[in-house]
KEFI-315717 format. One record per residue (C-alpha): x, y negated, z. Coordinates in steps of 0.2 Angstrom, whole numbers, plus 5000, padded with zeros to 4 digits. Example, Ala and Ser with C-alpha at 12.3 -4.5 7.8 and 13.67 -1.06 7.14 Angstrom:
<nodes>
506250225039506850055036
</nodes>
This chain:
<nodes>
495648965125496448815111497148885095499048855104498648935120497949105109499649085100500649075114499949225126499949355109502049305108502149385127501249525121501749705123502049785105501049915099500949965081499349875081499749725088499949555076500949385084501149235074501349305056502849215053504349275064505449295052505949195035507149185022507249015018508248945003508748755000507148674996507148594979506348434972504248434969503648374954501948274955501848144944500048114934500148164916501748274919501748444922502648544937503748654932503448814946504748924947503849064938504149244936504049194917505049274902505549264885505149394874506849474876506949484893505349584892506049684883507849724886508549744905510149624908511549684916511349564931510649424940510949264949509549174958509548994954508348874958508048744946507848544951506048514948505948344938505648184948503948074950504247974937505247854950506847784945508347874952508547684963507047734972507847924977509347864981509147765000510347805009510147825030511247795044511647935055510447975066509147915054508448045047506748035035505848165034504948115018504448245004505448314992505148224979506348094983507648214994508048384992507648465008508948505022509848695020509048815033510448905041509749045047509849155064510549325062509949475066510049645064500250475011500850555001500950484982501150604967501050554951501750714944501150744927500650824914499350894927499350774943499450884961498950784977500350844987501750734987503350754998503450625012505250555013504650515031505150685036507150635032507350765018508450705004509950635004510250485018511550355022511350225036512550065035512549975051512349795053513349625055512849455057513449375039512449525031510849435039511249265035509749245024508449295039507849125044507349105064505749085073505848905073506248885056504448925048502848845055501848955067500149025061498549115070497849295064496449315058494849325066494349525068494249625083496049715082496749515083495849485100497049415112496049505124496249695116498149665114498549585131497749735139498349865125500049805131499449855149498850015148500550035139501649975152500550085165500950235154502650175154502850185171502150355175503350435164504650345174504150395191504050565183505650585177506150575194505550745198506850915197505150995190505450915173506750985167505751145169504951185153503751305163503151185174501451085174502250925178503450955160501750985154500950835158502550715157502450795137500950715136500950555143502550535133501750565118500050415121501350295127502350335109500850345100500850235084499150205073499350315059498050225051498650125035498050025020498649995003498549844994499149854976499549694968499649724947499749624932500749574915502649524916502649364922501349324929502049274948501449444956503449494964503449314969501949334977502449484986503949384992502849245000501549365007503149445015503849285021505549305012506349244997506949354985506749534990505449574976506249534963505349434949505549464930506349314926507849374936507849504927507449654936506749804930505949834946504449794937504349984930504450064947503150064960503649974974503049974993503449865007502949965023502949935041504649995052504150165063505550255072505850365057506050205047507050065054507349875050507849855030507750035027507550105009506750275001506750334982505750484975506550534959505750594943506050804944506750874927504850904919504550734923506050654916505850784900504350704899504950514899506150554885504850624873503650464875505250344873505850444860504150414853503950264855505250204848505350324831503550254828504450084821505250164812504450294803502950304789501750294806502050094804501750094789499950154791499750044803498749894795498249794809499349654813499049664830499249824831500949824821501749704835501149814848502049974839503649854837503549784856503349974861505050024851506049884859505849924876505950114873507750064864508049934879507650084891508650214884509850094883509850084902509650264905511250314892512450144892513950264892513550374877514150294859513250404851511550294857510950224840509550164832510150284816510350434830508550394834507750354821508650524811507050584801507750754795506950904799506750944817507550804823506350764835506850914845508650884841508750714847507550764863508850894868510250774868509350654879509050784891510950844892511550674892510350644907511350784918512750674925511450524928510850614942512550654951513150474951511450404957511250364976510850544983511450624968510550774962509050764976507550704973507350594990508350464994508350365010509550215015509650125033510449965028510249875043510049675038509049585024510549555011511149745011509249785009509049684995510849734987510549914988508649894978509349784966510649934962508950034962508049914951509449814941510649894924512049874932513349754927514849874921514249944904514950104907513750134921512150214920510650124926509450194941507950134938507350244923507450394934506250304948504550364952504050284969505150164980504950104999505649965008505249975027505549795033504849675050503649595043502449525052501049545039501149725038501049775057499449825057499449945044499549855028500749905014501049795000501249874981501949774967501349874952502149874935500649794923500049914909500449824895502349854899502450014900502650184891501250294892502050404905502150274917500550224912499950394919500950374935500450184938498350214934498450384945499450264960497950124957496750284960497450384973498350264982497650094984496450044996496049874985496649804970497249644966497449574949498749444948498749334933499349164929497749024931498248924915497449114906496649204920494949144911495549234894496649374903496049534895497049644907495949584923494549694912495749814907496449864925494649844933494050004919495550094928494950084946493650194953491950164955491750044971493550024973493849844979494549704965495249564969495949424957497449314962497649164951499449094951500348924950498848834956500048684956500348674938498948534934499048394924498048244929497748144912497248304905496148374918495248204917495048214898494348414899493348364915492248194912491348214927492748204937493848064924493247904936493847994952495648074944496047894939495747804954496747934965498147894950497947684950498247744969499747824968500347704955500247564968501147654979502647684971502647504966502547454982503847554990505047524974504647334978505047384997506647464992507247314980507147184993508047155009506447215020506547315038506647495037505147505046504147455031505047555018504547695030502847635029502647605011503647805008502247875020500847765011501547854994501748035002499748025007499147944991500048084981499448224994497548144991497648164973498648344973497048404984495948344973496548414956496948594964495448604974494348554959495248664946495248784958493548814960493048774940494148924939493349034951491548994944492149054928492949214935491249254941491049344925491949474930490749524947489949414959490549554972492449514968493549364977494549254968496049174978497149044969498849014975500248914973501949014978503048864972501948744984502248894998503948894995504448724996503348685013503548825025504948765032503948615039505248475036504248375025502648265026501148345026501748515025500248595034498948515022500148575006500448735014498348755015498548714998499348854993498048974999499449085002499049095021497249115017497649295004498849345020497449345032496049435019497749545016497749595035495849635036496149755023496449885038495949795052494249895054495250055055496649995067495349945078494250115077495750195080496450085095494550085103494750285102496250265110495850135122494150245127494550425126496150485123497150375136495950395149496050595149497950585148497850485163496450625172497650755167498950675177497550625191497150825191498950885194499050785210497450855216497951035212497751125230497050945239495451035244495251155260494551305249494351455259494951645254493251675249493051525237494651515230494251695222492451615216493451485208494851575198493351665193492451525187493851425181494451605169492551605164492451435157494151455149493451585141492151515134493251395127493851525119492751605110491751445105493451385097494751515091494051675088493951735069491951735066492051555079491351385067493351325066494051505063492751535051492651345041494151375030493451555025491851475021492451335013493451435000491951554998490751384993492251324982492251464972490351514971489851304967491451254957492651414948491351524947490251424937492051344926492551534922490851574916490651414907492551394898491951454881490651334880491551184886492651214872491451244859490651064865492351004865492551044847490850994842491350824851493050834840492150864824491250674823493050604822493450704808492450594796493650424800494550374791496450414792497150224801495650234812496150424816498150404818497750244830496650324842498050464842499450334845498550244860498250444866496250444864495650284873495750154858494550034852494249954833493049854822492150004816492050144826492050054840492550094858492750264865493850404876494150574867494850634882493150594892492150624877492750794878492050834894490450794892489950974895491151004909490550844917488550914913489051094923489951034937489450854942487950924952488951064959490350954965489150864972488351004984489751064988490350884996488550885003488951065012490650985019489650845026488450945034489851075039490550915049489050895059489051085064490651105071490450935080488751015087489851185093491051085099489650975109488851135115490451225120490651075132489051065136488851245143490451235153490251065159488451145168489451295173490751165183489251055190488651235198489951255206490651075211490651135229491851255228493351115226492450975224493850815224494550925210493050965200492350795199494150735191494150885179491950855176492450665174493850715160492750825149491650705139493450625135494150785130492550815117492550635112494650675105494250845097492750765088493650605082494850715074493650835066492850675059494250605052495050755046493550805036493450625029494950645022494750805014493050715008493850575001495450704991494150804983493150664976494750574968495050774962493350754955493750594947495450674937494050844935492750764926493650604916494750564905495750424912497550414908498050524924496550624923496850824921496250804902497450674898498750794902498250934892497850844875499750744876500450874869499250884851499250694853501050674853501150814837499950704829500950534832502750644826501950694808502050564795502050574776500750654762499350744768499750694786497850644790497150824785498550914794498250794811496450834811496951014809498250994825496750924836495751044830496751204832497151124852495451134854494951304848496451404850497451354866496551384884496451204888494951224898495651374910497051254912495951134916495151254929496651304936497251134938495751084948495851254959497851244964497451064970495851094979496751244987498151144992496951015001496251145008497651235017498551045023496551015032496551195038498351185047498051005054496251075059496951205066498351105077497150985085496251135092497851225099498251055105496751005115496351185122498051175127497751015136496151085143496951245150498151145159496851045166495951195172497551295179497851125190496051135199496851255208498651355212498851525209498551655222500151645235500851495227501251315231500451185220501851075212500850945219501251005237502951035234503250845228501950755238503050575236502850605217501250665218500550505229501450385217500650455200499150455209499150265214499950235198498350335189496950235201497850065193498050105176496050195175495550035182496649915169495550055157493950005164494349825158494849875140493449965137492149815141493549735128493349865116491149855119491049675117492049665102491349805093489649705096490349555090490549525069492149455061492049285059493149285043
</nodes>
């Protein structure tokens, strides 16, 4: 099958959560502006750049503008033929700006709470919070450009992609589809009681299901940088992200761009506020912050570096606080910076009442959820610039401070399979509370990582180091170099000598050619050749724009290699993405390959590729095909001649086997009933038993650890308290108090933490094995007695490995989440990362530390760090911490454990009550035999569609990804 025949049949296809068309359906497409080429001259991208200031104040608004790139270098003679009507040239753009787009219209939980971070977060999916919904109108999507508009492009190669899978996902679908028609034609299902409402409940449910399988990509780096354009051209739409040289604040707020579900409509919005502790906690690190300037603390400070850091620090607290209390006059740097006594908590106390009408006049007011259905693009992107924009009245009190999480659920076509896109605030601009927030989101929440930075310093960018030390061990980095476009010709050829002899022929080329056509365009010569010549010009400038990228490109990547052969470089060019995508220019394809923007898009949508498809197979293999036995088994209840005699044998063996089920899987001492139990019992012998004995000497080695700093000198000292424990200088080099204090936490329970993830692992395999014997031993019992009904107990013997396959699945994947919580619960346990458990319990002497300036300050902050140490229970804090998380995991497994087994024994017993109708009654089946006949045909059909997806599902799971 061609490329266009593939493209064409997945446009007809049946959507399922799972299934991906052409990525591009849907574009916001602004006027295209001129592209700058020339050699020697540099082309000026439309960057997320920003001047110092606008790092470090938020501006009361923004207008997007696009700036005219500058020309070739060609004389404005050349840029201004002029063409009949109904002679359009479609040239590039660096002659012609290109034509307007009008477009068609249309209409896990994350916690980051702190100072000890949980791992249960409320999901806004459940509608809690406030909520407004705003219907939609066609001048509201005006900025939603068509199908046509934007050039059509395969997915990638991967098993969920196949053509194959979805055309007959879409099937079994459709099949689904139609038996819960024909069964909502029956009286019987308005009756609660009934089999049939029974059965219709769940074929309702497999024809709804969605794949709750998703993947997180986080996309983080400095102001700057490109990353929210990026997200924008990833997305397919201009201007959602916004960047910082808009002036959006956004850049402070973690940001998600999520897939619609029927909870979540087209352009729909959700915000998670700060709680009060949380925002308490945000005003003493601005406060902070900002004070530092301007106390004796800076004037300890000898490093120059350092020193500007201290200054940049105090500037965006002010430019925040600003934001957060623009109505208050009272806001001034001498209120700040008031160094009386007790100021501190003075000021701290103001800020926290001058915070209480904030959170009535903020969408949702005083709850901490949030949820808008705005309905079109433009409202969408209105309502989160109110979230993430001061707003322009100066009376008015910004949002955004108060912002912990935001997610936008739009249609795009990249995130249909699972994927969300984060756009992650970078490090280096934040305070250290959203530093926490921010590293514990990187930890818990992304799948991979992806440092975005600009390729003009990616070689030099100390953050890709600094964010890569954040990330867990294993976790997937990624490097995303920006503006591939900006290169200069004349000086790559001086840097690069090999290449010098080809960089100045490819410009002797595109010299002749705008000589050529500039001769063509003086003279009285036909169209045809002035045509001619233009197209000469466009392929000589393409030849030498390919050549310079590509080269740079990979001089870059091979330098970048430092960082890990294991970690993928992509370079990209969002300004050559930009201007291309509407395909009304030459050689829009090859620049748009340029770009490498379609090539992150396709890595981008393998991210959870694998686990779509493992789910879908499941689906396609197990759960589908007993949904569809069930139905098969109600229309056989009562279809064999069973005699007096054998129907009392049957009830008798059918009762058995149910309760066998029983007391494999329910009962108390049973290996379900009995896992929680056990598990709490292994928590508490391998992990608190061995903490609660071993507190007092954690903190003694603590203090032990403690005691080596004590002989630094004082600046060395104070600046390892300023960057809260994780510093680095000239002389005592580089280190983590908060991890250095654990080292005999880390020695006691590393191995212990490990069995009891070992016991899990072999807990898993247990229950699957009862779970295998338990249908084991009944499936013999049925085969026994097959003969007593036997059209009914070969449907119900065909249904059972089925049935096993989905309780199995879930256990699997259920205890591999647990596995996965209490490893990142280790990770905060035994380090000292900024999120970590630790890092929360020393802010508190850290901030003491940082508040106290004057004589004798360096004795009494040593004195501070050592009296936390010794006289505070830091460490049962620490072990509390770790035991109200782990338990909390524990109860979420339990009760989601517990509801797939009341869910398929509740399936299974209905199966077994339809072998055969009670004694004196009429089946169901009977009494509706045209219903009954119709499912039944309806059933043959789909199995046999079924049959077809599976050797689908076999061959592809055979075959490896060709990407």
């Amino acid at each position: 099958m061609s490329p266009k025949q593939q493209l064409d049949q997945s446009a007809q296809l049946f959507t399922f959560r799972a299934t991906v068309p052409s990525i591009e359906t849907e574009d916001h497409d602004p006027d295209h502006d001129s592209l700058s080429s020339d050699a020697g001259q540099r082309t000026p991208p439309e960057s997320d750049s920003e001047t110092p200031d606008e790092r470090n104040y938020a501006p009361n608004g923004s207008v997007v503008s696009f700036e005219t790139a500058s020309n070739l270098g060609i004389s404005d003679t050349l840029r201004a033929l002029s063409l009949s009507s109904g002679q359009s040239l479609s040239i590039n753009a660096d002659f012609f700006d290109a034509t307007s787009e009008r477009p068609d219209n249309s209409g896990r939980h994350t916690s980051v709470r702190d100072p000890l971070p949980g791992h249960n977060q409320p999901d806004l999916d459940e509608d809690q919070g406030d909520q407004i919904s705003t219907g939609s109108s066609a001048e509201d999507d005006s900025n939603i450009s068509s199908l046509d508009d934007v050039p059509q492009e395969l997915p990638p190669s991967a098993p969920i992609f196949d053509s194959d899978l979805q055309g007959i996902l879409g099937d079994v679908k459709e099949h689904l589809s139609s038996i819960i028609s024909d069964m909502g034609q029956c009286p019987l299902i308005t009756d609660q009681g009934s089999d049939l409402s029974k059965q219709y409940e769940q074929v309702r449910m497999a024809s709804q299901l969605d794949c709750p399988e998703t993947r997180t990509v986080g996309f983080i780096g400095d102001s700057g940088v490109g990353k929210s354009r990026l997200i924008n051209s990833l997305l397919n739409l201009d201007g959602l992200a916004r960047s910082s040289a808009e002036g959006s604040a956004c850049t402070s707020v973690v940001t998600e761009f999520r897939d619609i579900d029927p909870h979540h409509p087209s352009w729909t919005i959700e915000v998670l506020y700060m709680d009060s502790e949380e925002v308490k906690e945000l005003l003493e690190e601005l406060l902070q912050s900002f004070r530092m300037f301007y106390t004796d603390t800076f004037r300890e400070v000898t490093n120059m570096k350092e020193q500007e850091l201290i200054r940049e620090r105090s500037t965006r607290a002010w430019a925040t606080l600003h934001s957060m209390f623009r109505g208050q006059p009272d806001l001034t740097h001498e209120f700040l910076a008031d160094q009386t006594d007790a100021a501190d908590s003075r000021i701290l106390e103001r800020l926290q009442k001058w915070t209480q009408p904030s959170s009535r006049q903020r969408p949702g007011g005083p709850a901490l959820q949030h949820k808008a259905v705005l309905g079109s693009f433009n409202r969408c992107q209105s309502h989160l610039d109110r979230l993430t924009m001061d707003p322009q009245d100066e009376g008015e009190t910004a949002i955004w401070p108060f912002i912990k999480l935001i997610r936008v659920y739009l249609p795009s076509p990249i995130l249909r399979t699972g994927l969300v896109l984060a756009d992650l605030p970078g490090f280096r601009d934040l305070n250290f509370a959203r530093v926490r927030a921010t590293d514990r989101y990187l930890k818990h929440s992304c799948n991979e990582v992806f440092v975005v930075t600009t390729i003009s310093r990616c070689i030099t960018d100390q953050s890709i180091d600094e964010i890569k030390s954040r990330c867990n061990k294993g976790q997937p980095i990624r490097i995303v170099c920006t503006r591939s476009e900006d290169v200069i010709a004349n000086e790559m050829a001086r840097q690069y000598s090999d290449l010098a002899p080809e960089i100045n022929r490819l410009q002797r080329g595109v010299r002749h050619a705008q000589s050529r056509l500039t001769e063509a365009l003086t003279t009285t010569v036909f169209y045809a050749q002035q045509l001619q010549h233009n197209k000469a010009l466009m392929l000589s400038l393409l030849r030498r724009d390919q050549f310079l990228i590509r080269n740079r490109n990979q001089r870059v990547e091979a330098c970048l290699r430092k960082h890990g052969e294991e970690i993928r470089i992509f370079c990209i060019s969002n300004e050559l993405y930009s201007r291309h995508r509407g395909g009304n220019m030459t050689h829009d394809d090859d620049y748009l390959q340029l770009s490498c923007i379609r090539e992150l898009r396709h890595y981008c949508q393998l991210v959870p590729a694998e686990a779509q498809f493992r789910f879908i197979a499941a689906f396609l293999e197990h759960r589908a095909p007993a949904v569809l036995r069930s139905v098969k088994q109600w229309t056989l209840t009562g279809c064999d001649n069973v005699t007096a005699e054998r129907a009392k044998t049957l009830r008798q063996v059918l009762l058995d086997i149910k309760r066998a089920f029983c007391e494999a899987l329910i009962p108390q001492n049973a290996g379900f009933r009995a896992f929680p139990k056990r598990l709490k019992e292994r928590f508490e012998d391998e992990i608190l038993d061995v903490a609660y004995k071993r507190a007092s000497e954690w903190r003694k080695s603590a203090l032990q650890t403690s005691m080596a700093w004590q002989s630094w000198h004082h600046s060395t000292y104070a600046a390892f308290c300023r960057n809260y424990g994780t510093h680095s200088t000239r002389n005592a080099g580089s280190h983590c108090w908060n991890t250095e204090l654990l080292e005999g936490t880390k020695a006691d329970l590393e191995e212990s933490w490990s069995s009891l993830e070992d016991w899990i692992l072999t807990q898993k395999r247990l229950l699957n094995d009862a779970v295998r014997a338990a249908f084991q031993k009944n499936l013999e019992c049925l085969e026994d007695n097959i003969m007593l009904a036997p059209i009914a107990l070969k449907n119900l013997i065909d249904n059972m490995d089925d049935r096993e396959a989905c309780i199995t699945n879930s256990v699997e994947q259920l205890l591999n989440s647990l596995m996965k919580a209490l490893s990142l619960v280790k990770g905060d346990a035994l380090h000292g990362h900024a999120s970590s458990y630790m890092a929360g319990l020393m802010r508190p002497v850290y901030n003491k530390c940082n508040n106290d300036t004057g004589q004798g300050v360096d004795a009494r902050r040593k004195c501070y760090m050592r009296d936390h140490l010794t006289n505070t229970t830091i460490f049962l804090h620490l072990i509390e911490a770790i035991n109200t998380d782990c338990r909390s995991l524990f109860r979420e497994t339990f009760s989601e454990l517990k509801q797939v087994i009341h869910q398929e024994m509740e399936n299974i017993y209905s199966d077994l009550h339809n072998v055969m109708a009670e004694e004196g009654e009429i089946t169901e089946a009977t009494r509706f035999p045209v219903v009954a006949s119709r499912l039944r045909d309806k059933v043959d059909v789909a199995e046999s569609t079924l049959q077809q997806a599976c050797e689908i599902v076999g061959r592809l799971r055979n075959t490896p990804s060709l990407s």
